[in-house]
C-alpha positions in Angstrom: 24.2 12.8 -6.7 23.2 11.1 -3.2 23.9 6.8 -4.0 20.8 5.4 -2.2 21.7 1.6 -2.6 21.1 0.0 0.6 23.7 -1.4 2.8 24.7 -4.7 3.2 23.8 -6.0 6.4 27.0 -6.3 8.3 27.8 -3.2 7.3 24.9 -1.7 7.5 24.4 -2.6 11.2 27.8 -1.2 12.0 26.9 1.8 10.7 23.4 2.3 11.9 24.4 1.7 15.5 27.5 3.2 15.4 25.4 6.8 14.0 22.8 6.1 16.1 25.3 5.2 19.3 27.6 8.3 19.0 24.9 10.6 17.3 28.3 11.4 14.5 26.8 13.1 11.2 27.2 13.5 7.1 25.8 17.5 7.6 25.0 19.9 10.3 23.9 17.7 13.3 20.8 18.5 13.2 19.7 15.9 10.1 20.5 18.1 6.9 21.2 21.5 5.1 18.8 23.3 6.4 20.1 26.1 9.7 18.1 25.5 12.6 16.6 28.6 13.8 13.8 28.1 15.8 14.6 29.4 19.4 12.3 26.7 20.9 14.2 23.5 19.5 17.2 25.2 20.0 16.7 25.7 23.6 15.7 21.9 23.7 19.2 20.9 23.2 20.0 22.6 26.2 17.4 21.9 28.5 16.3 18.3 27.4 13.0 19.5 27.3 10.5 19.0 24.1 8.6 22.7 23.1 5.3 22.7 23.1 4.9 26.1 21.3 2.3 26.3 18.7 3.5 25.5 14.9 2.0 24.8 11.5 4.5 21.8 9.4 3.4 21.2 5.8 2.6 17.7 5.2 2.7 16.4 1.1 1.4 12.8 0.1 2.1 11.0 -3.0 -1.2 8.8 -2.0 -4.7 10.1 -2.9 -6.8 11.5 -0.2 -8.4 15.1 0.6 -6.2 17.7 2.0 -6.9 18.7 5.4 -5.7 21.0 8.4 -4.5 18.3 10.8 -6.2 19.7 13.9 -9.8 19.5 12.2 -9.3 16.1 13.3 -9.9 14.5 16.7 -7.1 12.8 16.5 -5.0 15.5 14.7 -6.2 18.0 17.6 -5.0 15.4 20.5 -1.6 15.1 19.1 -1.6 19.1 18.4 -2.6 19.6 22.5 0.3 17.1 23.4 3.4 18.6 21.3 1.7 21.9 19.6 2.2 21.2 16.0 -0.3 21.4 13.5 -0.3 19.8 10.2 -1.2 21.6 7.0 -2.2 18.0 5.0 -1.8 18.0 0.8 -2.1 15.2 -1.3 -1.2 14.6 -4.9 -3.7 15.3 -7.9 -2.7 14.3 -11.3 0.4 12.4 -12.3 2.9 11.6 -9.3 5.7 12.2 -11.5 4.7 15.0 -13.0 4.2 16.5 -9.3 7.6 15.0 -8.4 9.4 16.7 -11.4 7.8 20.3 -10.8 8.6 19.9 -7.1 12.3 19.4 -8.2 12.7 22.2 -10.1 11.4 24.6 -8.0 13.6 23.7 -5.1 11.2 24.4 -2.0 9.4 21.5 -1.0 7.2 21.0 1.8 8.2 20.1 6.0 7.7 16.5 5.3 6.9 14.2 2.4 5.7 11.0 1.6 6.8 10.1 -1.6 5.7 6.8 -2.3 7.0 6.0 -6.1 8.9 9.1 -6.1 11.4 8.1 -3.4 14.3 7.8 -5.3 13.8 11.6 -7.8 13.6 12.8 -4.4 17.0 11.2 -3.1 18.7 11.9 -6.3 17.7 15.7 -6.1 19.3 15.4 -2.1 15.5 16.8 -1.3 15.3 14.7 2.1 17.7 15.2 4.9 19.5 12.3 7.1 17.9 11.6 10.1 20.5 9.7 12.1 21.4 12.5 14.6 17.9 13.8 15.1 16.8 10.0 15.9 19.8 9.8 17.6 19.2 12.8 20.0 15.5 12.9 20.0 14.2 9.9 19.3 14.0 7.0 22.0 10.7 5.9 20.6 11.6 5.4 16.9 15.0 3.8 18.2 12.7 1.3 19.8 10.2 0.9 17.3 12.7 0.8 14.1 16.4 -0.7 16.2 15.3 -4.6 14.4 15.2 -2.7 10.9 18.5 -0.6 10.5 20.0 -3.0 8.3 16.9 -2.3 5.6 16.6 1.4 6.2 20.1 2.3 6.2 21.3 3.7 2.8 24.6 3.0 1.3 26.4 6.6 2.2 25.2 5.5 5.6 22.3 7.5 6.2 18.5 7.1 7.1 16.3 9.0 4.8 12.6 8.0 5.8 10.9 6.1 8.0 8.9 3.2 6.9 5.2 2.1 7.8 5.7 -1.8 8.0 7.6 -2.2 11.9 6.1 -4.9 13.3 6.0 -4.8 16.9 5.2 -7.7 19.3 5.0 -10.1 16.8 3.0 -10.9 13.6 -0.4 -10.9 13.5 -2.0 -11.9 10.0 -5.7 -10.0 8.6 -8.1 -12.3 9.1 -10.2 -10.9 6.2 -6.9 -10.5 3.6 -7.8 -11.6 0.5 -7.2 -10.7 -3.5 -8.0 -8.0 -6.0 -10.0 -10.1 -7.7 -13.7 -9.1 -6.6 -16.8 -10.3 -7.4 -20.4 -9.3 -6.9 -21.8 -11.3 -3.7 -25.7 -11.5 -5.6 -23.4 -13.4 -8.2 -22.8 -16.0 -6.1 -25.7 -16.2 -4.4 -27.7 -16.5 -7.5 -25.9 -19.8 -8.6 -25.9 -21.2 -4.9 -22.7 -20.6 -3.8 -20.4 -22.2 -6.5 -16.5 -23.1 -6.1 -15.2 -20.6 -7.8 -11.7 -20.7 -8.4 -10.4 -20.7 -11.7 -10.1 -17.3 -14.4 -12.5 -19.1 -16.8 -14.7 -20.2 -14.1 -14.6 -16.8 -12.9 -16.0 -15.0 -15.8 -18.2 -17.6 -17.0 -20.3 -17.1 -13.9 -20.1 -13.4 -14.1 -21.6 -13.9 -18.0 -24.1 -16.4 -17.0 -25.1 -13.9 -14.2 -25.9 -10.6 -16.9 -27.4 -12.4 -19.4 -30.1 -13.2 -16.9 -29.9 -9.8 -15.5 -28.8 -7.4 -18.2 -29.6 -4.3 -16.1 -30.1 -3.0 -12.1 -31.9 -0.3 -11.3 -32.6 0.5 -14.9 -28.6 1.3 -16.3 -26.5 -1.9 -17.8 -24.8 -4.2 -15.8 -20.9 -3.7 -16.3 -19.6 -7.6 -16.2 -15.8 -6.7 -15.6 -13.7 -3.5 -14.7 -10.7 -2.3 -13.6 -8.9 0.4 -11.8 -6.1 1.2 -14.9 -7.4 4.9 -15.6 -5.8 6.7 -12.4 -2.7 8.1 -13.5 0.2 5.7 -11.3 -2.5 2.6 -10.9 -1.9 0.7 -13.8 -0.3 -2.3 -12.1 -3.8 -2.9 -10.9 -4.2 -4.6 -14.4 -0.7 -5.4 -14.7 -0.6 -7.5 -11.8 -2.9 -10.3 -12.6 -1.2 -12.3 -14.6 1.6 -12.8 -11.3 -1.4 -13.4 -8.9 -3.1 -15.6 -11.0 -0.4 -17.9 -11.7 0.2 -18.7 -7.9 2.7 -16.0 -7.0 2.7 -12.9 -4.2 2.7 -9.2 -4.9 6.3 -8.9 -5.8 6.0 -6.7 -8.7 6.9 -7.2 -12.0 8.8 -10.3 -11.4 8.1 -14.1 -10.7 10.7 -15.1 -7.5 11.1 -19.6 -7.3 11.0 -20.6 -4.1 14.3 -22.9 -4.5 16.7 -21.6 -6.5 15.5 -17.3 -6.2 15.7 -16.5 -9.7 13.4 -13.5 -10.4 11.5 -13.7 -13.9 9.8 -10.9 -15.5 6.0 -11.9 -16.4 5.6 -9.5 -19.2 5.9 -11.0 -22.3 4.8 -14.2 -21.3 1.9 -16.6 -21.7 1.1 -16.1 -18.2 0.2 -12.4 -19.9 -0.9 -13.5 -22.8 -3.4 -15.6 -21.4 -4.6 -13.0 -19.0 -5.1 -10.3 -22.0 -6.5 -12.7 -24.1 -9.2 -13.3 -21.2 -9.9 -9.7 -21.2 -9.9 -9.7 -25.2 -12.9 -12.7 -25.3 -14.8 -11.3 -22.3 -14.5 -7.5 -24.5 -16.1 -9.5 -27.6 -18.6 -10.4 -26.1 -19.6 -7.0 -24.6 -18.5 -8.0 -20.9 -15.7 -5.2 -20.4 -15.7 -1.9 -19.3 -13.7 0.0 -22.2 -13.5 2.6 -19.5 -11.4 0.9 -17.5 -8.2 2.1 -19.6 -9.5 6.0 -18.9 -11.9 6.4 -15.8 -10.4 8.0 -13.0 -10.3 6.6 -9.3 -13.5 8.3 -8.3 -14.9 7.4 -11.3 -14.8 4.1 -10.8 -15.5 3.8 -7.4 -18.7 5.6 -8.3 -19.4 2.8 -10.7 -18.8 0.0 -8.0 -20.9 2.2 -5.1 -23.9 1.9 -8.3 -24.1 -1.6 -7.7 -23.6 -1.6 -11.9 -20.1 -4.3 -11.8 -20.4 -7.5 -11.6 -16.5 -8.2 -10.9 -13.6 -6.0 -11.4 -9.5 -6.0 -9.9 -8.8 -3.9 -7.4 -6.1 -3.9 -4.6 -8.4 -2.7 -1.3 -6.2 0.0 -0.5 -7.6 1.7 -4.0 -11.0 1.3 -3.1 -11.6 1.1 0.2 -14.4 4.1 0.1 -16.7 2.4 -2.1 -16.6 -1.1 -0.4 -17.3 1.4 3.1 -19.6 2.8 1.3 -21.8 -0.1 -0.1 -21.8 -1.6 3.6 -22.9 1.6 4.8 -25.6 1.4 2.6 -26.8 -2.1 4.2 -27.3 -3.9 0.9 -25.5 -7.2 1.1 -26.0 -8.1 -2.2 -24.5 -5.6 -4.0 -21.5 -5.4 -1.7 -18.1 -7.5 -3.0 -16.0 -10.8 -2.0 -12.4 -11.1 -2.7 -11.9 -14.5 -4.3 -8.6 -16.7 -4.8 -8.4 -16.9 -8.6 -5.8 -18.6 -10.4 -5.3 -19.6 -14.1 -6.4 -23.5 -13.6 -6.7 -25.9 -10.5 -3.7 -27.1 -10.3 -2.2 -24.1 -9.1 -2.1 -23.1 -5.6 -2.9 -19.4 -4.8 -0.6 -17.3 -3.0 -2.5 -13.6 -2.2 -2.1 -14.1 1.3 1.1 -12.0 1.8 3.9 -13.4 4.1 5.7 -11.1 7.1 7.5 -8.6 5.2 8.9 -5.7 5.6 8.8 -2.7 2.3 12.0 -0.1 3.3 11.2 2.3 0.2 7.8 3.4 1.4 7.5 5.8 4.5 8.2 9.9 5.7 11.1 11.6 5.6 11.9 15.3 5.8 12.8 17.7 3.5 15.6 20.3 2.8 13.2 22.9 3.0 11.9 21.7 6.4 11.8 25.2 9.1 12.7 22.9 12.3 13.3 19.4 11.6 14.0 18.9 15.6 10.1 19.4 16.0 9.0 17.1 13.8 11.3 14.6 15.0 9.9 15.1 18.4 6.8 14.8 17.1 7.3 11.4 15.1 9.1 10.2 18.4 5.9 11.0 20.4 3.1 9.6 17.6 5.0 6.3 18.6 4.2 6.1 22.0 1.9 3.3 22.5 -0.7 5.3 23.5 -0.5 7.2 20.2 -0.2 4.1 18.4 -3.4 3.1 20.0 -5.1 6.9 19.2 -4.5 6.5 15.3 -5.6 2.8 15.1 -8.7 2.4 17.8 -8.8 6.1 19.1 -10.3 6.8 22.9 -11.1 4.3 25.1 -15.0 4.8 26.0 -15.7 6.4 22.7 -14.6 4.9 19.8 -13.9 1.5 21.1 -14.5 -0.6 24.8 -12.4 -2.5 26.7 -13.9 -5.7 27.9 -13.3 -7.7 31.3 -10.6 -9.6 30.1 -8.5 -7.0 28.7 -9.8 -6.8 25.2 -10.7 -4.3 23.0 -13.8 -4.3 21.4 -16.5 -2.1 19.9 -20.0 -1.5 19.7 -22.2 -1.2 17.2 -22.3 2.2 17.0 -18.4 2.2 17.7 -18.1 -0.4 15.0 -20.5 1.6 12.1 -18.2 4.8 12.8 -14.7 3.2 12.0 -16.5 1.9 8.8 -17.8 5.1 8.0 -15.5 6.9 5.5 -16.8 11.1 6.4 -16.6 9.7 10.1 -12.6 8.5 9.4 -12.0 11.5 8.1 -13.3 13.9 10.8 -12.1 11.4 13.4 -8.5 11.6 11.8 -8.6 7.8 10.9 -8.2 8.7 6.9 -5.1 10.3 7.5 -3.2 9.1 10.6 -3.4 5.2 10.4 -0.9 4.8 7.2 1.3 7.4 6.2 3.6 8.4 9.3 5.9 6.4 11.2 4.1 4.1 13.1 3.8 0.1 14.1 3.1 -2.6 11.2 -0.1 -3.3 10.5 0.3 -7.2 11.8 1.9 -5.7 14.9 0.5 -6.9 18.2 1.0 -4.9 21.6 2.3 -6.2 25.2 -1.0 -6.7 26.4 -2.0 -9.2 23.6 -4.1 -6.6 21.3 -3.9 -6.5 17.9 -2.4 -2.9 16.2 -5.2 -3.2 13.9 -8.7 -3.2 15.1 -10.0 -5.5 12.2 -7.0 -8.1 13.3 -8.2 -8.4 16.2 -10.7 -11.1 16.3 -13.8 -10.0 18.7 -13.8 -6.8 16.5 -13.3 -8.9 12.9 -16.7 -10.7 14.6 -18.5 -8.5 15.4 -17.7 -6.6 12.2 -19.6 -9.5 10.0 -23.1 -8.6 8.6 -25.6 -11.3 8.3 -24.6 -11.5 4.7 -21.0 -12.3 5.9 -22.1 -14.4 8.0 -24.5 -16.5 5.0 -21.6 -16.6 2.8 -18.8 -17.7 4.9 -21.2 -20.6 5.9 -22.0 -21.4 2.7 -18.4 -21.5 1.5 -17.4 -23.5 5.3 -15.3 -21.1 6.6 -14.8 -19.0 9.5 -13.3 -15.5 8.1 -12.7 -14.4 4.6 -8.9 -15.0 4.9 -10.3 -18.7 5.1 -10.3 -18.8 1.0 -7.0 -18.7 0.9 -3.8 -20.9 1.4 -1.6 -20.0 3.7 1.3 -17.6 3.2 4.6 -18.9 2.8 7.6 -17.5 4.0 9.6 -15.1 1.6 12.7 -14.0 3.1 13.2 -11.2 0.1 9.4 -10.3 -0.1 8.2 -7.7 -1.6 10.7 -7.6 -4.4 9.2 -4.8 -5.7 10.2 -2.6 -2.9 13.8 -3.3 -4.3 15.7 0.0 -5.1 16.2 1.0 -8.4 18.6 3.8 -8.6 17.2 6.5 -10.9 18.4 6.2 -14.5 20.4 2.9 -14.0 19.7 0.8 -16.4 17.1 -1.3 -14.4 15.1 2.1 -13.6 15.1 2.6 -17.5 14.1 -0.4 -17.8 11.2 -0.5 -15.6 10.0 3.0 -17.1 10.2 1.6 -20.8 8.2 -1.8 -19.9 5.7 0.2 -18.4 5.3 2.5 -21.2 5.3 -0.2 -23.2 2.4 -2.0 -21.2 0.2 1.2 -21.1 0.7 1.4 -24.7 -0.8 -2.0 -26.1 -2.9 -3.3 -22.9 -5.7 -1.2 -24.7 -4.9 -2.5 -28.0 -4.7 -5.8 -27.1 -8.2 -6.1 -24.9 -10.1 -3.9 -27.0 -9.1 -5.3 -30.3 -11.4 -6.7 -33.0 -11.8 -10.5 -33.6 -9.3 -12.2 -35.4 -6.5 -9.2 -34.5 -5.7 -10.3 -31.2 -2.4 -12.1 -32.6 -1.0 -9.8 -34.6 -1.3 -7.1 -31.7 0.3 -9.5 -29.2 3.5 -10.3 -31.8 3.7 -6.1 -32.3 3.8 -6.0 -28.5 6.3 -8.9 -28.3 8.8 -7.3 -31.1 8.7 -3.8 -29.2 9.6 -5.7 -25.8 12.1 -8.1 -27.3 14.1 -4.6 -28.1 14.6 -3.7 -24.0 17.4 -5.4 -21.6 14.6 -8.0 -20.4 17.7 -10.2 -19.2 19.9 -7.7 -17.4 16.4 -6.5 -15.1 16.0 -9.8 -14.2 20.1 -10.7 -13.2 19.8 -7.2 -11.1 16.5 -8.6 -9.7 18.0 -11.9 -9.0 21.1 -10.8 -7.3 18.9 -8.4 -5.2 17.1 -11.0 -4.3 19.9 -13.3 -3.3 21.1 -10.7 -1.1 17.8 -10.6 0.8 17.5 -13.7 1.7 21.5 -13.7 2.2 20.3 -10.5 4.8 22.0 -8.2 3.2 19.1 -5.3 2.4 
């Protein structure tokens, strides 16, 4: 079994460079079991020179998204007319883990994976290959792009299994429009003029001041709250709150103070209680959507596209089509704001995340992989500035302008394509602009550009509709990012992206409180008057029976080590 703790910093550093520097190797030179065969890359380590003979890699998500042939893209078909490799693109249905485990067994995986929560099954069944020599030989680009990282993507036996998607280059560059997953309906607001809304309780007492007036739209029932817990793998969603509402970042399951580091666990808590017990009240009184424990992800998005919710939690990367969608559809009203809720005014929010950097997300290649020099070479040229620039803004003259001083900027009919989600896919948006090695989304280019069109300010403009534009000047503000403190910096941050090796006793840990959450969440929101109680004191006698203390030492000293540098 492959040990896939991550390196100290001093010694990681040695290590990476010194593997990186003299190209030296755990396996076969070429990045892993597999025996090179192909003729082409072979005859690239003679000549220096990268094949462009045609090829067909298998590509295998973890995310959600619709499978695809690469070069039915624009962008997919530019990179295959640069280096010749096509992309057969599959994405997980069903439960991740479930995929994960069958994957295992069978032994043959696809050319390269993204495994998102499955990174470390896949590392414990040796199913990815080191990359050191084959960055070391072929990749200048990714030694540029990734050199200020190699403490945090080193592993302990000294290898580099994936490569992440958060490298800022040129700086950091923060979303002007971040905000929550806490949403609410815009008409909401705009019904009651606007109102301060920041607390939980003033949250939902608007949203059930709002139905009883209008019980119904477009003749089907209002749906007062939701939330995206039905999707097998997106139960956080619900499990988050209680962390976000009382005034702390995305860092998982666990609380991090500021001063002295310790990492908490929330569950179990009144910080959960009183989240669940919000959800329980709002239930009685017929505001909840007892679906939200069993819809599916398109299920719900369909609901929020209806214009039916009033407010739900929802992280943006889970339901980015619908909000598309509902601006496509030019109805202001029944499009969504993102709003800084916290358990009680005294509390500052924190939602806005700081620079970070998450080294147990990103690509790596498999065992199984028919010429892991090509796809290498391939990564290497996708992070090429001008690549970089194809997966975020695309061509120059047709998907976006540049003005006279240097600036990108788009059109109207520029700016309604790159919101358009069948346009994102066909373009090649939907697929290329996450899950491959690339720049950090906060990253900012020589020339002053943002990496992110929406980052960049004339586009995030130009972007508004006039129904952005009524609420930001009702609320005083400028962008939507303006609801929100500032971030703070968070050396260890996120915490979640710590590695858990699989079945230590932290991973069991983690896989028990989830099951454990999953099991009464339902129970607890949907139960009858007067049982709340007695579910929440079942829920606390099951917990009290798992290793809550030694997860949170592990997750302390983890911590520690982050902000000590050592990754």
């Amino acid at each position: 079994m492959r040990r896939k703790k991550w390196l100290p910093t001093s010694l990681a550093v040695l290590t990476a460079v010194s593997l990186l520097l003299a190209g030296c190797s755990s396996n076969n030179g070429e990045g892993g079991k597999t025996n090179n065969t192909n003729n082409s890359s072979a005859a690239n380590e003679t000549t220096g020179e990268v094949s462009t003979d045609p090829v067909t890699f298998t590509y295998f998500g973890f995310g959600t998204n619709k499978d695809v042939l690469a070069s039915e893209t624009t962008i997919g078909k530019i990179l295959q007319e640069q280096t010749g490799v096509d992309w057969k693109m599959e994405f997980v249905t069903g439960d991740p883990s479930t995929k994960a485990g069958v994957m295992i067994a069978g032994g043959a995986y696809p050319d390269v994976i993204s495994p998102v929560g499955e990174l470390s099954k896949l590392l414990d069944a040796e199913a990815l290959i080191p990359l050191n020599d084959l960055i070391e030989k072929h990749g200048p680009n990714i030694k540029r792009v990734y050199g200020p990282y190699m403490d945090k993507i080193t592993n302990e036996d000294g290898n580099i299994y994936i490569l992440p998607f958060t490298a800022n280059i040129g700086g950091y560059l923060t979303d002007p429009d971040a905000g929550s997953n806490i949403w609410i309906q815009r008409r909401v607001l705009k019904e009651f003029g606007y109102p301060k809304v920041k607390t939980l309780d003033q949250y939902f007492e608007l949203i059930e001041k709002y139905q009883a007036k209008y019980p119904s739209v477009d003749g089907k029932n209002t749906i007062g709250y939701a939330t995206f817990a039905g999707e097998p793998g997106q139960f956080y969603t619900i499990t988050n709150a209680p962390m976000h509402l009382a005034g702390y970042p995305n860092d998982g399951n666990v609380l991090v103070d500021m001063q002295t580091h310790e990492a908490k666990l929330y569950q179990g808590t009144d910080y959960e209680k009183q989240w669940l017990q919000s959800l329980n009240e709002l239930n009685l009184k017929g505001l909840f959507d007892p679906e939200s424990f069993t819809a599916n992800g398109d299920q719900f998005k369909a609901k929020l596209t209806s214009g039916r919710v009033l407010g739900f939690s929802g992280y943006t990367w889970q339901i980015g089509d619908a909000i598309n969608n509902l601006k496509t559809a030019g109805n202001d009203d029944l499009r969504y704001v993102q709003l800084p809720i916290v358990f009680d005014e005294s509390i500052t929010d924190a939602y806005m995340d700081p620079p970070s950097f998450v080294n147990n997300r990103g690509l790596g290649i498999s065992v199984s992989a028919k010429d892991p020099v090509r796809i290498i070479q391939y990564w290497d040229n996708l992070l090429t500035d001008e690549n970089q620039k194809l997966v975020q803004w695309g061509e120059e003259g047709v998907t976006y302008s540049v003005n006279e001083k240097g600036r990108y900027v788009m059109n109207d009919e520029q700016l309604a394509n790159r919101n358009d989600n069948e346009f994102k896919r066909k373009y090649g948006w939907a697929y290329f602009d996450y899950e491959w090695p690339r720049y950090g989304d906060n990253s900012v280019y020589e020339d002053g550009n943002a990496h992110r069109p929406f980052s960049q300010p004339e586009v995030a403009n130009i972007n508004y509709t006039d129904g952005d534009r009524a609420l930001l000047e009702a609320y005083g503000i400028q962008t939507f990012s303006g609801f929100y403190a500032k971030p703070v910096e968070r050396p260890w941050y996120p915490a979640w992206s710590i590695e858990k090796q699989q079945g230590s006793p932290e991973d069991i840990f983690n896989q028990k409180a989830g099951d454990l959450q999953q099991k009464y969440y339902p129970k607890l929101v949907l139960a009858s008057e007067g049982q709340f109680e007695s579910v929440w004191n079942d829920y606390l006698k099951e917990f009290g029976k798992l290793d809550a203390a030694g997860f949170e030492a592990f997750m302390t000293a983890k911590v520690k080590d982050r902000v000590a540098g050592k990754w």
